[in-house]
C-alpha positions in Angstrom: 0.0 0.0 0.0 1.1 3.5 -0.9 1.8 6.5 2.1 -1.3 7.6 1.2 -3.6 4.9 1.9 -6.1 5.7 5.1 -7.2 2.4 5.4 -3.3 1.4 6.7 -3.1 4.7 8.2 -6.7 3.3 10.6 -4.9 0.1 11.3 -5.4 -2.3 9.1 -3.1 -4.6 8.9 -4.0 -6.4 5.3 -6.9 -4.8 3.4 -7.6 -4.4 -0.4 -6.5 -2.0 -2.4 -8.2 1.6 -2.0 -11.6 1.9 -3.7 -13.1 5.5 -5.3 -15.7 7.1 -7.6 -13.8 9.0 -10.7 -16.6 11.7 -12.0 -16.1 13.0 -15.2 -18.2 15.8 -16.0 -17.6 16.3 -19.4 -19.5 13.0 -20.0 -22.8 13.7 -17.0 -26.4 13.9 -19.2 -28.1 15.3 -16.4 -29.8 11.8 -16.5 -30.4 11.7 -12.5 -30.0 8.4 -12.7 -27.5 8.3 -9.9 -29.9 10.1 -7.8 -32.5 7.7 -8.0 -30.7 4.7 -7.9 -28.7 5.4 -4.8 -32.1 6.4 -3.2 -33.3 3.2 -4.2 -30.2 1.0 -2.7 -30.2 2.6 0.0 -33.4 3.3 0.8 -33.2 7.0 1.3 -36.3 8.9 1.8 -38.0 11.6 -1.2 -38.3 15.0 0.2 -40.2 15.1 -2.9 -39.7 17.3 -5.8 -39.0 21.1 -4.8 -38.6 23.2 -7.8 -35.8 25.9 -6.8 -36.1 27.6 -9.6 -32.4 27.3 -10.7 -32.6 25.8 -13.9 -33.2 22.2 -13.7 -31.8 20.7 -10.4 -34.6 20.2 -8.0 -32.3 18.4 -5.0 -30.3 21.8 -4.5 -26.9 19.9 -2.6 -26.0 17.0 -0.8 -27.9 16.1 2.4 -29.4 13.4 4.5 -32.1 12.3 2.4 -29.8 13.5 -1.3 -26.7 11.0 -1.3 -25.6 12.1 -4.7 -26.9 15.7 -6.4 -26.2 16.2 -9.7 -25.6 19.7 -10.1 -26.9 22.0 -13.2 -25.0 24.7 -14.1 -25.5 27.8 -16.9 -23.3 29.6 -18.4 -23.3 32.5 -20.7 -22.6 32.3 -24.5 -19.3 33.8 -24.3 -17.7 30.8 -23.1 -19.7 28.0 -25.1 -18.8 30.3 -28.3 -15.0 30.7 -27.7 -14.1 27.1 -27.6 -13.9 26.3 -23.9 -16.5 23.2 -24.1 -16.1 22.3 -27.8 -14.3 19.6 -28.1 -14.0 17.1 -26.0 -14.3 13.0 -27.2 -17.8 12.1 -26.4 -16.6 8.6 -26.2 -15.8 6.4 -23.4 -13.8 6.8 -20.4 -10.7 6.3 -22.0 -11.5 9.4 -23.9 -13.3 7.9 -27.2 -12.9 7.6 -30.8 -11.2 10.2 -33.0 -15.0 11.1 -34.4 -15.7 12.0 -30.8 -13.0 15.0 -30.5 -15.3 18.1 -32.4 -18.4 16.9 -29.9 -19.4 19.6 -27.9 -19.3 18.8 -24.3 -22.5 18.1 -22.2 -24.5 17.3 -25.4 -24.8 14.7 -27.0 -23.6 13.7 -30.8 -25.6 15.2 -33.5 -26.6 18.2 -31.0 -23.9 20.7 -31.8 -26.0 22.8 -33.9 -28.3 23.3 -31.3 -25.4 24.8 -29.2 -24.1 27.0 -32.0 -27.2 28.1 -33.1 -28.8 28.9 -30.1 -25.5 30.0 -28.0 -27.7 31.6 -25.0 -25.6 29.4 -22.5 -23.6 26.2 -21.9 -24.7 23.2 -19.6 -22.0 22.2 -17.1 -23.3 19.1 -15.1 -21.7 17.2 -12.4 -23.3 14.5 -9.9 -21.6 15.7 -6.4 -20.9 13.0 -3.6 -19.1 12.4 -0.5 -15.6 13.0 -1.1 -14.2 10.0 1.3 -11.0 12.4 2.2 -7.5 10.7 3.2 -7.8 12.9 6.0 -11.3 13.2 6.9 -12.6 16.1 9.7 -15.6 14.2 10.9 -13.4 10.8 12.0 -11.5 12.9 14.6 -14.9 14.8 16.0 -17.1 12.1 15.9 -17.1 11.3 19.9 -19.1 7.6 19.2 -17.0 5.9 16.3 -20.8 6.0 14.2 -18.4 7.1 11.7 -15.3 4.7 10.7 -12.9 3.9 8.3 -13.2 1.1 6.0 -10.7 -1.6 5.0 -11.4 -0.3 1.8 -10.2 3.0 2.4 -13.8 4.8 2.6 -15.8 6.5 5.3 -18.7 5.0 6.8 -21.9 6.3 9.5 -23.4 3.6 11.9 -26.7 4.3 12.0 -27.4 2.6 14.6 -24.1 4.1 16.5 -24.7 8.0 16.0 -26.2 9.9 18.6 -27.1 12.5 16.7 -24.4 15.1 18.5 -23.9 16.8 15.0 -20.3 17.3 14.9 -19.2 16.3 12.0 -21.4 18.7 10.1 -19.3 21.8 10.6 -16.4 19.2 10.4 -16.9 18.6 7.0 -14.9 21.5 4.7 -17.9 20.3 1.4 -20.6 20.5 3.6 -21.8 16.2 2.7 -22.8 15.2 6.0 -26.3 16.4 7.5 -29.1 15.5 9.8 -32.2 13.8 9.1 -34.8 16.1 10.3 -36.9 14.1 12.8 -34.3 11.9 13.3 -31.2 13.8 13.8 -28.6 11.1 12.5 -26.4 11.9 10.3 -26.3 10.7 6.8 -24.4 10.2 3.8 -22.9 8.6 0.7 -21.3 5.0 2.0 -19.2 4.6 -1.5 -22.1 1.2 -0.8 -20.2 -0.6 1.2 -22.8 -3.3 1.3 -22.8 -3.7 -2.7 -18.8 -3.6 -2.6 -18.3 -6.5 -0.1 -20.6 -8.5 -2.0 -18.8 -8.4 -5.3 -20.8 -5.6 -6.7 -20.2 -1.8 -7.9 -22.0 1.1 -6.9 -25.9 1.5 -7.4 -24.6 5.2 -8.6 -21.7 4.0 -10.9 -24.0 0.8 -12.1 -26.7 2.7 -13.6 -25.1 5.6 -15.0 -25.2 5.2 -18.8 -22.7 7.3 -20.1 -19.5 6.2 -17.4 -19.2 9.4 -15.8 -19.2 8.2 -12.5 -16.2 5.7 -12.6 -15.8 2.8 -9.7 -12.7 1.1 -9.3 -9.3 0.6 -7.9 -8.1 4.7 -6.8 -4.7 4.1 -8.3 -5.9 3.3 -11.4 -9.3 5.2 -11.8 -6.2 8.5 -11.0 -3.9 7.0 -14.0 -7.4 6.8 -16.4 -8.2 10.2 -15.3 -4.8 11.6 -16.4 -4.8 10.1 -19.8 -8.9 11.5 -19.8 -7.3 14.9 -19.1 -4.2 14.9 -21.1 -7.1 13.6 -23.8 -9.1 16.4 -23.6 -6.3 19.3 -23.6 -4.7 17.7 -27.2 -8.5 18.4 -28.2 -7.9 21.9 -27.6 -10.3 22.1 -23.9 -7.4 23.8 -21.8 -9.6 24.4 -19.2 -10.2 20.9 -18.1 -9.0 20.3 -14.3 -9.0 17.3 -12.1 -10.3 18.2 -8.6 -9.0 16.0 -5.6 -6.7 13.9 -7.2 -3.4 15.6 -5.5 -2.7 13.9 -2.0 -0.6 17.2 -1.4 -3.7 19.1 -1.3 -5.9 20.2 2.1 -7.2 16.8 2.6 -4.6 14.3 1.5 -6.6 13.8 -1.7 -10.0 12.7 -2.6 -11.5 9.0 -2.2 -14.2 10.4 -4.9 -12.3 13.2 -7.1 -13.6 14.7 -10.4 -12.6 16.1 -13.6 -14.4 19.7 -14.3 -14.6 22.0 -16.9 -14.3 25.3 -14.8 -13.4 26.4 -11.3 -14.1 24.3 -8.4 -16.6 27.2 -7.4 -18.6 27.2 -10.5 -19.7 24.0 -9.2 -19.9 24.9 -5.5 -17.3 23.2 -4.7 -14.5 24.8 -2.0 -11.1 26.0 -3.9 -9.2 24.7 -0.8 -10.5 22.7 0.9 -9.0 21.6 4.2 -8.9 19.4 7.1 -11.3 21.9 9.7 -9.3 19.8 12.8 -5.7 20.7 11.7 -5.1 23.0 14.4 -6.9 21.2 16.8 -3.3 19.9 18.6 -2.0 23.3 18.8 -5.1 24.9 20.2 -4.7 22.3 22.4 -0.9 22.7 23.5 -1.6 26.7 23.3 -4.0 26.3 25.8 -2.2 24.4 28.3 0.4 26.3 28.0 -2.1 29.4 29.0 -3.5 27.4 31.3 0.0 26.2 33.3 0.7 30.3 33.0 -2.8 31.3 34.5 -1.9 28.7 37.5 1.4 30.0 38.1 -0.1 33.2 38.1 -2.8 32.7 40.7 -0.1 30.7 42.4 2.3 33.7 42.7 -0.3 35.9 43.6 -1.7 34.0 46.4 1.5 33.4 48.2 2.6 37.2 47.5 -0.7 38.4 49.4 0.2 35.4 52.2 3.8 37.0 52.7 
């Protein structure tokens, strides 16, 4: 196992190789069928449908009851006519047929005329999840152990182990976990742990129809997804940009990392995201410190006003 493997790093001793979700974006329909089969897997309650009036996505974000969200995002003409989203193989994951590289992204074949003739905005879609961080906030707050790593490398809540305290919530730097309301667990996106340890892939990554959400191996889905990107910037999309696939960055890398079309923020992701309890050990050793000072201090006093 690499440095970098969490599942080692939580104690265990022999375990399988690391297991993640790969998203590319530049292949996501806006199908929702992630959504609803993860809701069916898992049996995750409907809040039913709440139109929010921002274009198409009726789930808003990630919560307890919304696993996975794909997110819909519009952009003005400007950047769907200067080339940034033209381009891109429309193929597989492992980047398509030659045929595939004047395809405009987020459409499907035949459809570019309806982008160029009606340039009022570009779709950028992306089906959001739990990002399974190397170094994940809500382990070191959760005071139960509801939430644990995996052998497999991914994090996991207990159910039947969560109190409900609500920690982790402002742990988390992508805002994924959240309470059920009337129930105040918390809730989130198990990578199916159940499906995995019985041979099968993701109910998300099973029934998406185009392979934009990618189950496998971490090592290798981050190798397909540098050949993806190096794919897409020969076709001339130079703003393509993997998102968590760096273990130098705030949270050791992602368990669930993506490859976007635009900044992190367009799709409400953080820039920089980082570990919330970094600086929990020196808070900790700062205030002892004040603490042992304040003692002394009350100390000196007492036996001054004594002498």
């Amino acid at each position: 196992m690499t440095a970098l493997d969490p599942a080692t790093a939580a104690g265990y001793r022999e375990h399988p190789p690391r297991k993640g979700f790969f998203t590319d974006t530049t292949l996501c329909i806006g199908c929702k069928a992630c959504e609803v089969a993860c809701k069916e897997w898992n049996d995750v309650p409907d809040d039913g449908i709440a139109w929010l009036g921002a274009s198409y996505d009726h789930t808003g974000g990630l919560g307890a009851n919304s696993w996975r969200h794909v997110a819909f995002v519009e952009q003005p003409a400007r950047r769907a006519a200067d080339g940034a989203g033209q381009g891109p193989p429309a193929g597989g994951p492992e980047g398509g047929d030659a045929a595939g590289a004047g395809r405009a992204v987020g459409v499907t074949p035949g459809a570019e005329a309806a982008t160029v003739d009606q340039p009022g905005f570009r779709w950028l879609m992306e089906s959001d999840v739990c990002k399974h961080c190397t170094h994940a906030a809500c382990l070191d707050v959760c005071p139960t152990g509801a939430l644990f790593r995996t052998e497999l490398g991914t994090v996991v809540v207990q159910p039947d182990v969560c109190n409900g305290c609500g920690y982790c919530v402002p742990a988390c730097p992508f805002g994924v976990i959240d309470q059920r309301a009337g129930d105040g667990r918390v809730w989130k996106c198990t990578l199916c742990y159940d499906r995995i340890k019985g041979g099968l892939a993701p109910a998300c990554a099973t029934a998406c129809p185009t392979a934009s959400i990618q189950f496998g191996d971490l090592d290798e889905l981050r190798e397909r997804a540098a050949g993806r990107l190096q794919t897409l910037r020969a076709a001339g999309v130079d703003e393509a940009r993997l998102y968590g696939d760096r273990p130098d960055d705030g949270v050791g890398g992602f368990g669930a990392f993506f490859l976007l079309l635009d900044e992190p923020e367009v799709y409400g992701l953080p820039p920089d995201p980082v570990v919330t309890t970094r600086d929990v050990a020196s808070m900790w050793r700062t205030a002892a410190v004040a603490a042992v000072s304040l003692a002394g201090a009350v100390a000196a006093a007492f036996l001054g006003r004594r002498r």
